[in-house]
C-alpha positions, -999 to 999 in steps of 0.1 A, spaced: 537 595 -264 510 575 -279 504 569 -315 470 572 -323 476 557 -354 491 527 -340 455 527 -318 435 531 -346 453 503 -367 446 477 -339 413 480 -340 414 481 -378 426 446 -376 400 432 -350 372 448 -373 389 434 -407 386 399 -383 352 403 -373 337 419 -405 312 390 -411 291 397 -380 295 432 -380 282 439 -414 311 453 -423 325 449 -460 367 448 -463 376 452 -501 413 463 -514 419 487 -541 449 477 -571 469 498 -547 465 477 -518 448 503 -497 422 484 -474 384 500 -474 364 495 -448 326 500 -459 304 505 -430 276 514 -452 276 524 -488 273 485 -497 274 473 -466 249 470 -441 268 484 -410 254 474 -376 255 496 -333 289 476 -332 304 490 -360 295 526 -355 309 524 -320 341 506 -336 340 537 -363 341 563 -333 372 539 -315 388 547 -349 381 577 -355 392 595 -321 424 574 -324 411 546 -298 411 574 -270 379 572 -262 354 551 -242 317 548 -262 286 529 -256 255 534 -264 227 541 -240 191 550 -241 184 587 -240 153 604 -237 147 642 -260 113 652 -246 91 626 -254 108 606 -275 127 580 -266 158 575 -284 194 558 -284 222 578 -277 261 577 -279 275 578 -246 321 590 -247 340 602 -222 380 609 -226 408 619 -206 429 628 -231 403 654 -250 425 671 -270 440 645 -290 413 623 -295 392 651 -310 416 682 -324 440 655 -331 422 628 -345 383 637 -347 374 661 -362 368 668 -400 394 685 -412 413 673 -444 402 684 -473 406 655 -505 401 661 -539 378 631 -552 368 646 -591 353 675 -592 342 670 -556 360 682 -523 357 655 -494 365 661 -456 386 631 -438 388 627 -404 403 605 -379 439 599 -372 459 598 -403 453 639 -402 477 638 -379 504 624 -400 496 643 -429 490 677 -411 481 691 -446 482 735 -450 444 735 -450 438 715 -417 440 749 -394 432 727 -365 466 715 -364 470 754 -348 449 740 -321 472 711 -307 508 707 -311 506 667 -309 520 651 -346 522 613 -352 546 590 -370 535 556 -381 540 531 -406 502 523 -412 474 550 -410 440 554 -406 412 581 -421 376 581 -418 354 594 -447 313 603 -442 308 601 -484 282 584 -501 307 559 -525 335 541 -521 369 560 -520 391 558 -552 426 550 -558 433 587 -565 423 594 -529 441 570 -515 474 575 -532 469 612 -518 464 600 -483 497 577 -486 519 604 -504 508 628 -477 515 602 -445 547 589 -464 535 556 -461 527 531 -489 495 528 -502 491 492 -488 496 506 -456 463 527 -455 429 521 -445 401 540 -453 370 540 -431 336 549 -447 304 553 -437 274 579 -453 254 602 -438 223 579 -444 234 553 -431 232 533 -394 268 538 -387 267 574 -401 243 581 -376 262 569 -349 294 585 -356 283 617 -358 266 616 -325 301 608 -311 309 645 -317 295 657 -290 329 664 -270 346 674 -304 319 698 -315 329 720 -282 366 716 -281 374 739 -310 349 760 -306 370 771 -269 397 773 -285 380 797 -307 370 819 -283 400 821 -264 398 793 -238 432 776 -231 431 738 -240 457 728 -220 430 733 -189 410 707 -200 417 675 -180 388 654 -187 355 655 -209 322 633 -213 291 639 -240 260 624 -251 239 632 -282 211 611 -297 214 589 -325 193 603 -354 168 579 -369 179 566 -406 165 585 -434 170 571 -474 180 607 -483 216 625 -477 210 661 -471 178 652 -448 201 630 -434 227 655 -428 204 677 -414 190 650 -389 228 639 -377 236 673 -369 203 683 -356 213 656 -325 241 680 -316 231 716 -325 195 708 -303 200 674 -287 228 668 -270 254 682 -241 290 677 -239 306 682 -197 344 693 -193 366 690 -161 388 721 -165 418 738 -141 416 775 -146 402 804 -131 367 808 -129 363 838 -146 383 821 -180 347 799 -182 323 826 -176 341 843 -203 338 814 -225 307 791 -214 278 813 -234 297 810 -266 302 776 -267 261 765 -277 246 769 -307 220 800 -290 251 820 -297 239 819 -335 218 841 -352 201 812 -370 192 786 -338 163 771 -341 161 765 -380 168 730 -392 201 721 -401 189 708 -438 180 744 -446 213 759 -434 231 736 -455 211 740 -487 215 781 -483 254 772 -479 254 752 -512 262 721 -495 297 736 -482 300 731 -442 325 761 -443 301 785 -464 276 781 -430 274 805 -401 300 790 -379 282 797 -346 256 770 -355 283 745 -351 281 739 -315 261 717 -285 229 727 -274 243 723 -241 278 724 -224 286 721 -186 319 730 -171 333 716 -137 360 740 -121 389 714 -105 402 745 -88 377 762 -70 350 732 -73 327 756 -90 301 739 -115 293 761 -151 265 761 -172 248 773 -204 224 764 -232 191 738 -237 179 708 -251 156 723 -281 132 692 -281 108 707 -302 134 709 -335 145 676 -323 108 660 -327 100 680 -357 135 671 -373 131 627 -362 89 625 -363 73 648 -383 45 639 -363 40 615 -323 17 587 -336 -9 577 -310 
């Protein structure tokens, strides 16, 4: 079985060797824990948010980033696919560990989660993959650098030393930040099947696309923008092996018209939720569109829209001539 850990760490030390050109800053706390900042002081760059989303999915996934088109704006977008779904995102991607930092509660994602498999991570329910390795890696979207305190948690919960971790960061407002999140495509879907009662084990393969939100020098509009490019801008495509009706059962539950509250901007929801993802309507957690192709019976599956409209609203404000 792979270590996604071990993935993770490789590339860890190819972006540690390359950190000059890709505007990526390496400090070490008294600890010894390596941070990599991919933009809180650093500058980031497209190479180092496609090198965040290697580390974050455990280094299961292929990314590039291709130009993609939301109406009639033309935008970047993040291209994955993976063939081993459930890992990279249950596993590895998705935000699930929750780290006391102060006062503050911060959500880690990326591979170390599955080392620590902490009590509050319920998507560990989800999978039954664990990992064991003497280095680990965990990927923070916060707005400052980590602190020792965090660190020492993320080591005592891995039972590895602190020297031994690496910490990944990158901001909502930021290049990188941007990028990442539009990575989430695939990941924003798988839970949400499990959820509804969809078997994971069917999934063989999956691909996504979302578009990269344009920067913004303010957090929560910023948070609203990078979510905005999944919850109205982007698909993710599954290769299942099931029965047909076990998708049609599924598929309309899976996009974010399942919520009461598509359409609004993202920024809003998270203001009425205090700033707490998991005070927000879960159904607004989900693409805007998700295809699903039936190995079995060769049957293709569809629901949900690209909502360009919120999309050019969200990035524009207004098309200047």
């Amino acid at each position: 079985m792979v270590s996604i850990n071990e993935e993770a760490v490789k590339v860890v030390k190819n972006v540690i060797s390359d950190a000059a050109r890709l505007g990526v800053k390496v400090e070490k706390l008294d600890n010894g824990t390596t941070i990599l900042d991919m933009g809180v002081n650093a500058e980031g760059s497209w190479q180092a948010g496609i090198e965040f989303i290697k580390l974050n999915m455990g280094n299961l996934g292929i990314v590039d980033i291709v130009p993609y088109r939301v109406g009639e704006l033309e935008l970047s977008g993040v291209f994955l696919h993976s063939n081993q779904v459930v890992t990279a995102t249950i596993a590895s991607q998705i935000a699930g560990w929750k780290l006391k930092s102060g006062e503050k509660t911060i959500i880690g994602s990326g591979p170390a989660r599955a080392q620590a498999v902490v009590d509050s991570d319920y998507y560990f329910e989800m999978t039954d993959y664990r990992d064991q390795n003497d280095e680990c890696v965990l990927c923070l979207q916060i707005q400052e650098l980590p602190s020792e305190e965090i660190a020492n948690e993320v080591a005592e919960a891995c039972q590895v030393e602190p020297e031994n971790v690496y910490l990944v960061v990158a901001p909502s407002a930021s290049l990188v930040g941007s990028i990442q999140v539009a990575a989430r495509s695939v990941e924003q879907t798988v839970h949400k099947m499990f959820e509804h009662g969809f078997n994971l084990k069917n999934i063989r393969y999956a691909k996504g696309i979302a578009p990269i939100a344009p920067i913004i020098d303010d957090e929560t509009e910023a948070m609203g923008r990078i979510n905005e490019a999944l919850l109205y801008g982007g698909y993710s495509e599954f290769w299942v092996y099931c029965e047909d009706n076990e998708i049609i059962e599924t598929i309309n539950e899976l996009v974010s018209e399942a919520s009461e509250h598509y359409g609004q901007p993202f920024s809003k929801l998270f203001r009425e939720a205090e700033h707490d993802f998991y005070k927000m309507d879960k159904d607004i957690h989900a693409m805007s569109k998700v295809k699903m192709h039936n190995i079995k019976t060769g049957k293709l599956f569809e629901a949900g829209s690209i909502h360009t409209e919120v999309i050019k609203e969200s990035y524009t404000g207004q098309i200047l001539k």
